[in-house]
RODO-2510 file (C-alpha; in nm, 4 decimals, decimal comma):
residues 247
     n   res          X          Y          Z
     1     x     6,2233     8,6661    13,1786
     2     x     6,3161     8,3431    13,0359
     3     x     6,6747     8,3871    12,9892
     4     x     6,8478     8,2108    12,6574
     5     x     7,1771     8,1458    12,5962
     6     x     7,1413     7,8352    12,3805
     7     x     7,5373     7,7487    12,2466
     8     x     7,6995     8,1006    12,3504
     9     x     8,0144     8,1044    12,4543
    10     x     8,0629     8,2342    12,8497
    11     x     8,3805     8,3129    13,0209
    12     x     8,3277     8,3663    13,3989
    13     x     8,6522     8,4470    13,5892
    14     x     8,6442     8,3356    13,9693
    15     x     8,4587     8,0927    13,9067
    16     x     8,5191     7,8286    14,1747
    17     x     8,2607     7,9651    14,4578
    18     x     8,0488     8,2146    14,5428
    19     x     7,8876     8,4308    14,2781
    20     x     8,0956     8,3461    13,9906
    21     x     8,0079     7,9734    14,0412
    22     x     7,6386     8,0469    14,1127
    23     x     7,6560     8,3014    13,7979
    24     x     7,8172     7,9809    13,5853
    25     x     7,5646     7,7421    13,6876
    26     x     7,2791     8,0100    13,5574
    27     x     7,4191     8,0499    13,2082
    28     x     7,4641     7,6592    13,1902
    29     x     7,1289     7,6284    13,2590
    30     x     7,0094     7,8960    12,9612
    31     x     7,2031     7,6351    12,7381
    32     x     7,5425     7,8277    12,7339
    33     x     7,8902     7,6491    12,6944
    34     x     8,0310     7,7734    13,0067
    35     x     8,4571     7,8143    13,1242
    36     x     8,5424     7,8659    13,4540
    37     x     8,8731     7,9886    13,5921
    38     x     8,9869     8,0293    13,9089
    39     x     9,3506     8,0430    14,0895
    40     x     9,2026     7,7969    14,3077
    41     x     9,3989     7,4807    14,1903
    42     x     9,0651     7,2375    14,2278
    43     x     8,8754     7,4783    13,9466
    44     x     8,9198     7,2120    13,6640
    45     x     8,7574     6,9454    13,8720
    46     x     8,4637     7,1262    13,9950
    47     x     8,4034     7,2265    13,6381
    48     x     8,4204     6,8967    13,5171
    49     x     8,1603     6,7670    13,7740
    50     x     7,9416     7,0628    13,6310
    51     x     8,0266     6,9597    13,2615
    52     x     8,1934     7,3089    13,1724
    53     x     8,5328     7,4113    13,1190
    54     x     8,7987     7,5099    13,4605
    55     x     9,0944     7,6588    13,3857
    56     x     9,3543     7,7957    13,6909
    57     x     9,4386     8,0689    13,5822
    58     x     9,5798     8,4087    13,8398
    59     x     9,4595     8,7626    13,6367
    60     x     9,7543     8,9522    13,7592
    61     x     9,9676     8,7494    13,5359
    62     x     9,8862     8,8917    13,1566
    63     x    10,0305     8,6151    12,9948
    64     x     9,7914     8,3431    13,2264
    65     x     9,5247     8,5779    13,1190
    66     x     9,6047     8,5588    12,7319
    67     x     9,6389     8,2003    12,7263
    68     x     9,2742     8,1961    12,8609
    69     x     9,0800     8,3760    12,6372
    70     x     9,3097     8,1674    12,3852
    71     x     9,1888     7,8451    12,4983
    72     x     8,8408     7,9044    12,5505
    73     x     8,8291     8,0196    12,1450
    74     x     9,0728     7,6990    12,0569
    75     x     8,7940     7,5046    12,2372
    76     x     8,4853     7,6644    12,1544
    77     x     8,5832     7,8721    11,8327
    78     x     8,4413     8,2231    11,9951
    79     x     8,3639     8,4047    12,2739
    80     x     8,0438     8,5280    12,3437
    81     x     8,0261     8,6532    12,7135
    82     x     8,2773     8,7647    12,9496
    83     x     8,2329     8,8108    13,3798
    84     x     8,5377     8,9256    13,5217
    85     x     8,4135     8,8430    13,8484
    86     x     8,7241     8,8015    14,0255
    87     x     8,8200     9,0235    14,3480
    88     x     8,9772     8,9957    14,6828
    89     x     8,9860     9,1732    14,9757
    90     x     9,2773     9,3242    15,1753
    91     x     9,2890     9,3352    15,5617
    92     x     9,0741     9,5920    15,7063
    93     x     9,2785     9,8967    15,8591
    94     x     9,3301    10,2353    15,8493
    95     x     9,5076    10,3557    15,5459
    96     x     9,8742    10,4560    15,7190
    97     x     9,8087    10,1168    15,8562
    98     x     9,7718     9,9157    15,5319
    99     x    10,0733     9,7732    15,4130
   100     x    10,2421     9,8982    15,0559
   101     x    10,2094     9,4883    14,9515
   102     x     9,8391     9,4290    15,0562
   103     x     9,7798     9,7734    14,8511
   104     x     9,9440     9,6551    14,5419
   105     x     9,8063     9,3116    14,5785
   106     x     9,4474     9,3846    14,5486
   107     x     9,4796     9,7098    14,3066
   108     x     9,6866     9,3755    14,1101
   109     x     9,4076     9,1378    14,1100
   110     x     9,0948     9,3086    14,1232
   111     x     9,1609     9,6622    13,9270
   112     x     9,5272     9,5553    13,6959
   113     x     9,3538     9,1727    13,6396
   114     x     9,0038     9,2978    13,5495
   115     x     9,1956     9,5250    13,2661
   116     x     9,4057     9,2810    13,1197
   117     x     9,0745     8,9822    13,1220
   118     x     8,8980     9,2709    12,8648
   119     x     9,1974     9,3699    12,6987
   120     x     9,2284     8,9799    12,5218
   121     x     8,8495     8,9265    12,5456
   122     x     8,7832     9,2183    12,3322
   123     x     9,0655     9,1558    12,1207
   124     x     8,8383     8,8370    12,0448
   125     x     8,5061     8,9802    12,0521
   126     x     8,5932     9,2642    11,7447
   127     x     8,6730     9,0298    11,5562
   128     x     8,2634     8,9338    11,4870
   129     x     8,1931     9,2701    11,6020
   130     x     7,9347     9,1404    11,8687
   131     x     7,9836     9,0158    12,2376
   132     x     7,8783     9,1115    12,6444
   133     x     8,1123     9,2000    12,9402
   134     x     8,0056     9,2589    13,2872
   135     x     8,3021     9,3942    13,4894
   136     x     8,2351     9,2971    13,8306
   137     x     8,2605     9,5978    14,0715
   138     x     8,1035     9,6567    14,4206
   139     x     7,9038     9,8621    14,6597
   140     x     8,2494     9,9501    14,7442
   141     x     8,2938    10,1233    14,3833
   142     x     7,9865    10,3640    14,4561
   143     x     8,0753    10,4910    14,8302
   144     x     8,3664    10,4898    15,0286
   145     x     8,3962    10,2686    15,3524
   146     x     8,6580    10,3209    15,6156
   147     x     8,9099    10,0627    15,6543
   148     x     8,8524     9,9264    15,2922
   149     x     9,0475    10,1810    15,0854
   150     x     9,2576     9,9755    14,8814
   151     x     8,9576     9,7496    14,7962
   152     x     8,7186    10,0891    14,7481
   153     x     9,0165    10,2464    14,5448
   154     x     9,0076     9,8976    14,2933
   155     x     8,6109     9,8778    14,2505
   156     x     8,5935    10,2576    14,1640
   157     x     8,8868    10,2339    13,9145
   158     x     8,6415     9,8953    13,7309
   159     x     8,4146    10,1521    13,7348
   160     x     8,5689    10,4399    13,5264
   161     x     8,7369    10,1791    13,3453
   162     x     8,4198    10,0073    13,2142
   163     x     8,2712    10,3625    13,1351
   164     x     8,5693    10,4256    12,8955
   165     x     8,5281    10,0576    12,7681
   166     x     8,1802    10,1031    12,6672
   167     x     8,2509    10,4454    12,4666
   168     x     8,5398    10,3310    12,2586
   169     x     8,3388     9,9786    12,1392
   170     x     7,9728    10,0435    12,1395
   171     x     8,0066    10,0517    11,7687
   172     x     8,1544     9,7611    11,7734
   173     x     7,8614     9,5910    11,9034
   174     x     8,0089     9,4948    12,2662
   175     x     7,8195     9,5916    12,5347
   176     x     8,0358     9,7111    12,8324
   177     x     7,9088     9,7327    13,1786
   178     x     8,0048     9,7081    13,5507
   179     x     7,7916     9,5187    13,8357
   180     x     7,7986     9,6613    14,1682
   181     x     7,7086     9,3914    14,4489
   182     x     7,6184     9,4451    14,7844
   183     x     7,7080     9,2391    15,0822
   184     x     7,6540     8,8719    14,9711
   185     x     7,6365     8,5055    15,1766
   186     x     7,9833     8,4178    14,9719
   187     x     8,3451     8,2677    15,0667
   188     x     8,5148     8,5936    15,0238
   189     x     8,2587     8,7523    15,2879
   190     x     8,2616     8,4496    15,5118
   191     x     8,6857     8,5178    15,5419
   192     x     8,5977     8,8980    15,5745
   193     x     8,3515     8,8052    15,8730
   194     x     8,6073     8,6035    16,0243
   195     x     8,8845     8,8185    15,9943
   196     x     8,6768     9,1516    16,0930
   197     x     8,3382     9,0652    16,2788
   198     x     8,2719     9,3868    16,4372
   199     x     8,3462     9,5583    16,0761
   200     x     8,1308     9,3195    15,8817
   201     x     7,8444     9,3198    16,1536
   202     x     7,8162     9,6917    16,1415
   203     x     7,8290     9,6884    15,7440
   204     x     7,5486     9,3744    15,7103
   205     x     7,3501     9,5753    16,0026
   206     x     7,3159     9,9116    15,7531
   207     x     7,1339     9,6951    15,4321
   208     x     6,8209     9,8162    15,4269
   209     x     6,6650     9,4963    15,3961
   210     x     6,7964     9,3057    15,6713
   211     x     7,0429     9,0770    15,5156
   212     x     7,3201     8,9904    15,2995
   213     x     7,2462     8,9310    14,9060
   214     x     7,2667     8,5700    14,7824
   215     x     7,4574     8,4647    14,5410
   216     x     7,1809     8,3563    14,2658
   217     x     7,0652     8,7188    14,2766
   218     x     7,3769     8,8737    14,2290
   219     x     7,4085     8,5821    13,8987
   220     x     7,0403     8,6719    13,7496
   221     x     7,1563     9,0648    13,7674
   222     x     7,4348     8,9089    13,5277
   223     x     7,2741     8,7434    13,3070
   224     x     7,0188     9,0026    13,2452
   225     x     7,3018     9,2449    13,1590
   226     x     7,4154     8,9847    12,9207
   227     x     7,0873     8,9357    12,7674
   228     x     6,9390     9,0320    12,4505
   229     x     6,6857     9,2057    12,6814
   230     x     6,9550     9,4294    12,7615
   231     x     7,0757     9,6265    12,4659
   232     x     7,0317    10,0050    12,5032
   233     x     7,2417    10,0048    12,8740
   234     x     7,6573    10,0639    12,7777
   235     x     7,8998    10,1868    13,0788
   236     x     7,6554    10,1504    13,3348
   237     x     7,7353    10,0081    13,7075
   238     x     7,4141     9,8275    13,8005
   239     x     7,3953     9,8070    14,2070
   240     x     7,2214     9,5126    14,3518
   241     x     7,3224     9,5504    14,7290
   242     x     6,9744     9,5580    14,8862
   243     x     6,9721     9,9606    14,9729
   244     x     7,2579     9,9960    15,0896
   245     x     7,4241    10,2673    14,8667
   246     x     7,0818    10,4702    14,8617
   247     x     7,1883    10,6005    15,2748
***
C-alpha cells in the first residue's frame, strides 16, 4: 500500500517519542502537514527539527486541549486526522494497593484526556462533514492483566467510548476507531521495565512471537486506519500486539 496523505491535516497527541513520534514521522512522509503535542516541554523543538508543528499541551486540562485543536485549524485552516495517542501507566500493584491519586491520574490522562481531544476535534471535523480518528487503546483494553487495573480500566473505557463515537458520526463522514497495541520497544515500556522487571519479563515472555512490537508497526496500523483504503471499518479496536490477546 502506498499510503497518501498529500496536504492533510494530522493531529497526533504524544507525540514526542515512541509511537506517536514514529506514527508522525509516517504521515510526514505520505506528504501530510503534521502537529505534534506532547506535555513534554522539549515537543516544540523536536517538531521543529522534523519541520511539523509541537505544541505542549497536558489532555487532562480541557481548556489546553481546546486551544489545540484551535491552533492547529488557525494554522492550517482544518483538520483532517486525529491520534490520540497519549497514555501513561500507573505503578504496578494490587488493586487495594493502588493509591486513590495514581487511579485518578491515569483514568485523567489516558480515558478523561482521550474524551475531551475528540470532543474539540470533532467539533472541527463536522463542520466539512469528513475526517479520521484513531483512539489509541491497548492490549490492555481487550484482556485484563493483574496489577494493571487502573491502566486496563482506562484502555477498555477508549474502547466503548470509540464504539459510541463511531455510531453517533458515521453519517457525518468521520471514521471512528480504536488501536489496540501490544507490548512495544517504546519510552513508556522502557520506564515500565525499569520500574517492574519481573512483571514486564513475564508479559514480553507470553507474545507469541518472541518480542516486543516496534514502534513503526504500531504507526503503519495507523495510518492504514486513516487511509482511504480504510472506509467500511467504524468502532472497531484493531489489535496489533503480536498474539498476545489470541491466549
Amino acid at each position: 500500500m502506498n499510503f497518501d496523505f498529500t496536504d492533510k491535516v494530522v493531529l497526533i497527541t504524544g507525540g514526542y517519542g515512541g509511537i506517536g513520534l514514529a506514527t508522525a514521522k509516517m504521515f510526514k512522509e505520505c506528504g501530510a502537514k503534521v502537529v505534534i503535542s506532547d506535555i513534554n516541554p522539549d515537543t516544540p523543538k523536536v517538531a521543529e527539527e522534523l519541520g511539523m508543528l509541537g505544541l505542549v499541551v497536558d489532555v487532562s486540562n480541557e481548556e489546553q486541549v481546546k486551544t489545540m485543536v484551535e491552533t492547529v485549524v488557525k494554522e492550517y485552516g482544518t483538520l483532517d486526522v486525529a491520534y490520540n495517542n497519549v497514555g501513561i501507566h500507573a505503578p504496578v500493584l494490587k488493586a487495594d494497593e493502588l493509591e486513590s491519586k495514581d487511579f485518578d491520574r491515569v483514568i485523567a490522562v489516558n480515558l478523561r484526556g482521550c474524551f475531551l481531544c475528540m470532543k474539540y476535534e470533532l467539533k472541527e471535523m463536522k463542520k466539512h462533514k469528513k475526517g479520521a480518528i484513531v483512539n489509541c487503546s491497548s492490549q490492555s483494553g481487550i484482556v485484563g492483566t493483574a496489577g494493571l487495573c487502573a491502566y486496563t480500566a482506562s484502555k477498555h473505557g477508549i474502547i466503548g467510548m470509540t464504539k459510541c463515537a463511531a455510531l453517533e458520526y458515521a453519517r457525518e463522514g468521520i471514521k471512528i476507531n480504536a488501536l489496540c497495541p501490544g507490548t512495544s520497544d517504546t519510552p513508556m515500556v522502557a520506564d515500565a521495565i525499569a520500574r517492574a522487571p519481573e512483571h514486564m519479563a513475564k508479559i514480553i515472555d507470553d507474545i507469541p512471537l518472541g518480542r516486543m512490537g516496534k514502534a513503526e508497526e504500531i504507526a503503519s496500523a495507523v495510518l492504514y486506519m486513516c487511509s482511504d483504503y480504510n472506509n467500511f471499518m467504524i468502532g472497531h479496536a484493531l489489535v496489533c500486539d503480536g498474539g498476545f490477546t489470541v491466549l
